[in-house]
C-alpha positions in Angstrom: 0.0 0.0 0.0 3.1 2.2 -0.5 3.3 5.8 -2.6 5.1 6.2 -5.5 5.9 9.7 -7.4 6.3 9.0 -11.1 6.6 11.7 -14.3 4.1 11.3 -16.8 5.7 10.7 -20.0 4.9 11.7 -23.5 4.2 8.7 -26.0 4.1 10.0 -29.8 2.1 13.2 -30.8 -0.9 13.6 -28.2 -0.7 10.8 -25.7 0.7 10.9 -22.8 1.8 7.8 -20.0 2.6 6.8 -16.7 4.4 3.2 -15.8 3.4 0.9 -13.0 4.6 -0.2 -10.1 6.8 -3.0 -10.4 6.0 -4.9 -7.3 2.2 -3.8 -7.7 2.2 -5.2 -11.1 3.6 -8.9 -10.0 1.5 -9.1 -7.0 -1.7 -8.6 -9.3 -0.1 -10.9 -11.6 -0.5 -8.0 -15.1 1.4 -9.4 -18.0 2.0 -7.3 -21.0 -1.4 -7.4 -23.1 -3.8 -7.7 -20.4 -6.5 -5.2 -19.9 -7.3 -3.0 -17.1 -10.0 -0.5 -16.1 -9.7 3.1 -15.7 -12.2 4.3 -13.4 -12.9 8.2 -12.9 -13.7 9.0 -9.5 -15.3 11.8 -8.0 -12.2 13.5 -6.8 -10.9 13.5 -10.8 -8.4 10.8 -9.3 -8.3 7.5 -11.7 -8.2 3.7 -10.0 -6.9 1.2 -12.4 -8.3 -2.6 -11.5 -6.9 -5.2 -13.5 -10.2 -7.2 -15.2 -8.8 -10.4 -14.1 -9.3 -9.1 -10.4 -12.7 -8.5 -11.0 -13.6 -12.3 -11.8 -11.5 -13.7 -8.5 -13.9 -14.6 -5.5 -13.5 -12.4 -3.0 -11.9 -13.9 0.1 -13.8 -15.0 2.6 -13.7 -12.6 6.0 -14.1 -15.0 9.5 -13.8 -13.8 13.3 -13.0 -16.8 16.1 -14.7 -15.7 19.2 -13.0 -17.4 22.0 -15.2 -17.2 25.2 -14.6 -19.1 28.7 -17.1 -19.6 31.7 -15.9 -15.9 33.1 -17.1 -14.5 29.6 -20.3 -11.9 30.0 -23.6 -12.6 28.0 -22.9 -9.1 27.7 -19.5 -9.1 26.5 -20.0 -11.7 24.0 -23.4 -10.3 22.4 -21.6 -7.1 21.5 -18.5 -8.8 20.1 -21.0 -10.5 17.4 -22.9 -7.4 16.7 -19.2 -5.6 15.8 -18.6 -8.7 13.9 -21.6 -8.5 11.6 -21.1 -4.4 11.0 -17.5 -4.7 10.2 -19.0 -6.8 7.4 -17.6 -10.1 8.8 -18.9 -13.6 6.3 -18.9 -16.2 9.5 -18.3 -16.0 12.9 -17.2 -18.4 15.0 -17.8 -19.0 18.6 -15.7 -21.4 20.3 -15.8 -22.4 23.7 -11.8 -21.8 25.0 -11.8 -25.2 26.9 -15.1 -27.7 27.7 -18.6 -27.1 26.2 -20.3 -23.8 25.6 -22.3 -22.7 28.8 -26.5 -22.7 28.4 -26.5 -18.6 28.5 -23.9 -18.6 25.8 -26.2 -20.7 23.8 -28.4 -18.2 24.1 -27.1 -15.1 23.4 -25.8 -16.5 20.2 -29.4 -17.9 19.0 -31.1 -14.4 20.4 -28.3 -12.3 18.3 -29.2 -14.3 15.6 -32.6 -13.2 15.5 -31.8 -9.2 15.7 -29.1 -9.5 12.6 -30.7 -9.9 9.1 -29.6 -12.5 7.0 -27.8 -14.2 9.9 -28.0 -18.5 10.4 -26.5 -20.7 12.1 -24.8 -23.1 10.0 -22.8 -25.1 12.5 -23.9 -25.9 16.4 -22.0 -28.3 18.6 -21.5 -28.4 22.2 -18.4 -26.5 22.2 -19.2 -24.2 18.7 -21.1 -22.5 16.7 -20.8 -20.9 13.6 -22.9 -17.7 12.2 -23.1 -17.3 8.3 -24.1 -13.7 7.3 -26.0 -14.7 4.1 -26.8 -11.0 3.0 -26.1 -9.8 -0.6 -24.6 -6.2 -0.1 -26.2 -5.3 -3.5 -30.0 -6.1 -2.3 -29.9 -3.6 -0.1 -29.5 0.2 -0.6 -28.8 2.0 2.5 -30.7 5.1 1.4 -34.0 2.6 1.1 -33.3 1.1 4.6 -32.6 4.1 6.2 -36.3 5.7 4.9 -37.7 2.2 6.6 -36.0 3.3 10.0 -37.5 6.9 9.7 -41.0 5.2 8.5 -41.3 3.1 11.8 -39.8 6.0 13.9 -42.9 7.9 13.1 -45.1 5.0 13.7 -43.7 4.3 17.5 -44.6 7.8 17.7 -48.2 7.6 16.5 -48.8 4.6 18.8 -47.6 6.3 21.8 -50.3 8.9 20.9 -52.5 6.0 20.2 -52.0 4.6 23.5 -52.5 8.0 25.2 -55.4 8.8 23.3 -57.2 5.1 23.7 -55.7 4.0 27.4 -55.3 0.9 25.5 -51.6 -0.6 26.7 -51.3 -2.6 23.3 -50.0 0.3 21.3 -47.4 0.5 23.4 -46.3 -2.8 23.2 -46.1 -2.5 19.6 -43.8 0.1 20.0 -41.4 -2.1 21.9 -41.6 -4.4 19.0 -41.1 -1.8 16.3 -37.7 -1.1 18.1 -36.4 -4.2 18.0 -36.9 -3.3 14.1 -35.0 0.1 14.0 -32.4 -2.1 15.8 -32.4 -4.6 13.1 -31.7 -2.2 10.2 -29.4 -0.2 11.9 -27.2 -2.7 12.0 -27.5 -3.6 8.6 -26.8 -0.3 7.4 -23.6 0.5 9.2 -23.2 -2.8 7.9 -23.7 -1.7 4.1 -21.7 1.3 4.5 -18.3 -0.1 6.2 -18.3 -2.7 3.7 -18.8 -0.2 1.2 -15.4 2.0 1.6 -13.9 -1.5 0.9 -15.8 -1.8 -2.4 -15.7 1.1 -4.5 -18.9 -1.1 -6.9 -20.8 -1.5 -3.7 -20.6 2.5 -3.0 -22.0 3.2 -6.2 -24.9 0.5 -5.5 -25.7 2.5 -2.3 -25.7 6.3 -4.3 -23.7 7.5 -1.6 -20.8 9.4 -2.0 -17.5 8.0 0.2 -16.7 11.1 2.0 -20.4 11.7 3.6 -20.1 8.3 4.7 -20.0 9.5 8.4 -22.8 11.6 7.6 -25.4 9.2 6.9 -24.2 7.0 9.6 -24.7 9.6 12.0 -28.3 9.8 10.7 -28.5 6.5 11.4 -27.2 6.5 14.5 -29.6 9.1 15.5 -32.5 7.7 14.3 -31.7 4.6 16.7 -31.5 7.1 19.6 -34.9 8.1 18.4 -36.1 4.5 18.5 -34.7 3.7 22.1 -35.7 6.8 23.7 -40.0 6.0 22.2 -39.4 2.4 23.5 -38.3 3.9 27.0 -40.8 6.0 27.2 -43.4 3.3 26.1 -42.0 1.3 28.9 -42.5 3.7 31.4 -46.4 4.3 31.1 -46.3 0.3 30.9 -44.5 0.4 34.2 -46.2 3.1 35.9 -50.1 2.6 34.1 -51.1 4.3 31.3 -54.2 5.6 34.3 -51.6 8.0 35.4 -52.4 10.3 32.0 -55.9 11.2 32.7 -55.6 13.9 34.6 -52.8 15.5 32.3 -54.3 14.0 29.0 -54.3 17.1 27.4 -51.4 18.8 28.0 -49.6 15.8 27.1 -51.6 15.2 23.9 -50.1 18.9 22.6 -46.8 18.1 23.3 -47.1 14.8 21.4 -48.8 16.0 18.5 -45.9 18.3 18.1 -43.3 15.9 18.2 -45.2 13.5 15.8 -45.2 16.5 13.2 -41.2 17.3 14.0 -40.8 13.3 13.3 -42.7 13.9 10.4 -40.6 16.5 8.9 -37.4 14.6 10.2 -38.6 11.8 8.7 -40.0 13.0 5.3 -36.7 14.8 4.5 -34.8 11.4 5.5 -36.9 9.5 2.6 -36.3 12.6 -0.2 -33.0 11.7 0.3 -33.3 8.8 -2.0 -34.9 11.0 -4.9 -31.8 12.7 -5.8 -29.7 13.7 -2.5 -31.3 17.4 -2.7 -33.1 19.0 0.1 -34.2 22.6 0.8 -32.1 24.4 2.7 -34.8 26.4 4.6 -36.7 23.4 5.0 -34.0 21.9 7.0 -33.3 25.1 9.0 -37.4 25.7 9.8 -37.5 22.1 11.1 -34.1 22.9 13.3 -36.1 25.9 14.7 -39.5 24.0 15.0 -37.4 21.4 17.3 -35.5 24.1 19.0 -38.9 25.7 20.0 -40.4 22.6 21.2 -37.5 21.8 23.3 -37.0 25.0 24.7 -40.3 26.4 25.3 -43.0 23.3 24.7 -41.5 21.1 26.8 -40.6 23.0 29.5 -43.9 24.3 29.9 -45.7 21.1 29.8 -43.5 19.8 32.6 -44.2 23.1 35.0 -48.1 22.7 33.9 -47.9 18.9 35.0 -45.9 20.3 38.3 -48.2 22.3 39.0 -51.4 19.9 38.5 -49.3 17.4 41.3 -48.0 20.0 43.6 -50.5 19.1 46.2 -51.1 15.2 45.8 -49.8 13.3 48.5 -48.8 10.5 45.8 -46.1 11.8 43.9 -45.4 8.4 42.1 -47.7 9.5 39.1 -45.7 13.2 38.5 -42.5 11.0 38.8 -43.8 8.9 36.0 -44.8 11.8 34.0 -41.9 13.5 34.6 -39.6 10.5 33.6 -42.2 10.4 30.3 -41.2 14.2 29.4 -38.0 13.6 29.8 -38.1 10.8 26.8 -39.9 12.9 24.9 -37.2 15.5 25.2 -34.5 12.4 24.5 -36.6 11.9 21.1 -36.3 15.6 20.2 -32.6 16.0 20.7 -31.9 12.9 18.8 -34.2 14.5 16.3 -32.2 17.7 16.1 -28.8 15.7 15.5 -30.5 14.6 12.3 -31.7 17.8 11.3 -28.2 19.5 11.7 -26.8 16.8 9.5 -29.4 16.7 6.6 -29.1 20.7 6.6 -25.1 20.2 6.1 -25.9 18.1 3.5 -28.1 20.4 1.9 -25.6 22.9 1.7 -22.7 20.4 0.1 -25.5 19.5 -2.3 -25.9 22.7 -4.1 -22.0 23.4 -5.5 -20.1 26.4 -5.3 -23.1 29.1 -4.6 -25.8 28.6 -2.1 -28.3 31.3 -2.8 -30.2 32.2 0.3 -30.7 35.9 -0.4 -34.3 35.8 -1.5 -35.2 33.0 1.2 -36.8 33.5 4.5 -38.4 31.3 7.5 
């Protein structure tokens, strides 16, 4: 992976030449005759593949997870989960001495079933082996990231639901729509890392290399967004969705105006697959829409619902409701972080000159 400096050459009238690298050209095994692509990329740089590199098979990437009896659930969970996004083909769990223990077991089969297009392809008493079976061209990250932001809003609008209704089953659908979000994010961040490896794949995806961090911050995000709806569903679960009567409606005004700031968030995440444009001043009313429902919204619903509890002798149900605010106020910052991103890619969207002197909130 070294750097070479080489003078370009000039070969008859009008065409110019570079040579190779010696030790580059043996290791791809180039002989004189052979054909090569010239791709132009984005940067006006040019990557030069060999075409008999393109029909090798690509070599197979494996992690060996050795665990003992003092290894975590914990622990060993997350080690598969960074397995699968750094774009790993198997991994391998392997008991360091004996037989896998009964909660290994488990966390391996339950990993399983929050990792798309993982199986288990070998399980013995002391193994087992995970096969990622995914295709990285069946999925565009753009696509999956408008799912996330899809079912985002809908945790939102069953919370409402819930609120609305008293009925607790909204809620658990929201629970269950999280372990979705989880799901794709993974695959994603998935996509993406395997992508800067693949310069075909990146193409595939319609993202450009260097915003790469961008739209996995998005994605990140939108998981935030996910975990702090599912928290918040489980607190009215916890404490009984009862506890809202009283403050019904000065909840229900804060939640309608977080469903319509997901709504926004979420509508400028899926016009991201049209053609990677968004307005500008879209992005920056939505920012101030959030900013304004942080600052001033929630605040004041939380000194309304103080105010309503001030005098009970049961504080358990303003604890609840405070707890349930303060999710809500998780959901909007996460929200925000998104914003801020999709407005900076709004701006390196439009070139050289961003016009802005005719536009106004």
């Amino acid at each position: 992976m070294g750097v070479s400096i080489r003078k370009v050459q000039k070969f008859g009238r009008s065409t110019l030449m570079v040579s190779l690298p010696a030790d580059w050209v043996k290791r791809v095994g180039l002989s004189r005759g052979d054909s090569v692509r010239i791709e132009i990329l984005e940067d006006d740089s040019i990557r030069i593949v060999p075409l008999s590199v393109g029909t090798k098979e690509k070599e197979e990437r494996v992690l060996m997870i050795k665990v003992g009896n003092v290894t975590s659930e914990n622990l060993l969970m997350r080690t598969i989960v960074a397995a699968y996004v750094l774009g790993m083909d198997k991994v391998i769990v392997e008991a360091s001495e004996g037989f896998l223990s009964q909660p290994h077991m488990n966390v391996i089969k339950d990993v399983k079933q929050r990792l798309i297009g993982a199986e288990i392809i070998e399980h013995t008493p002391g193994r087992v082996t995970l096969s990622i079976l995914i295709d990285p061209m069946g999925y565009r990250a753009l696509d999956v990231m408008a799912r996330m932001a899809d079912i985002v809003y809908f945790m939102v609008s069953h919370i409402a639901a819930a609120l609305q209704t008293g009925s607790q089953h909204f809620l658990s659908e929201v629970l269950e729509l999280e372990n979705e979000v989880d799901k794709l994010h993974a695959l994603i961040v998935r996509q993406l890392i395997v992508a800067q490896r693949d310069r075909m794949l990146m193409r595939h995806l319609k993202i450009k290399p260097y915003m790469v961090t961008e739209y996995r911050g998005i994605v990140k995000a939108l998981e935030e967004v996910a975990d702090a709806l599912s928290r918040a569903a489980e607190t009215l679960m916890e404490g009984g969705i009862a506890v809202t009567k009283r403050s019904s409606e000065l909840i229900r005004t804060c939640i309608e105006e977080l469903q319509g700031i997901v709504s926004d968030v979420t509508e400028a995440v899926k016009d991201l697959r049209v053609d990677g444009r968004l307005s500008t001043v879209r992005m920056h009313n939505t920012l101030d829409r959030i900013g304004n429902f942080r600052n001033t919204i929630v605040r004041s619903t939380n000194e309304k619902i103080y105010k309503l509890f001030r005098e009970a002798e049961d504080k358990s149900t303003y604890l609840i409701l405070r707890d349930f605010m303060d999710r809500l106020g998780e959901v909007a910052a996460a929200a925000e972080a998104i914003a801020e991103i999709l407005f900076d890619i709004t701006v390196e969207a439009v070139g050289d000159t961003l016009d802005i002197s005719k536009e106004f909130p």
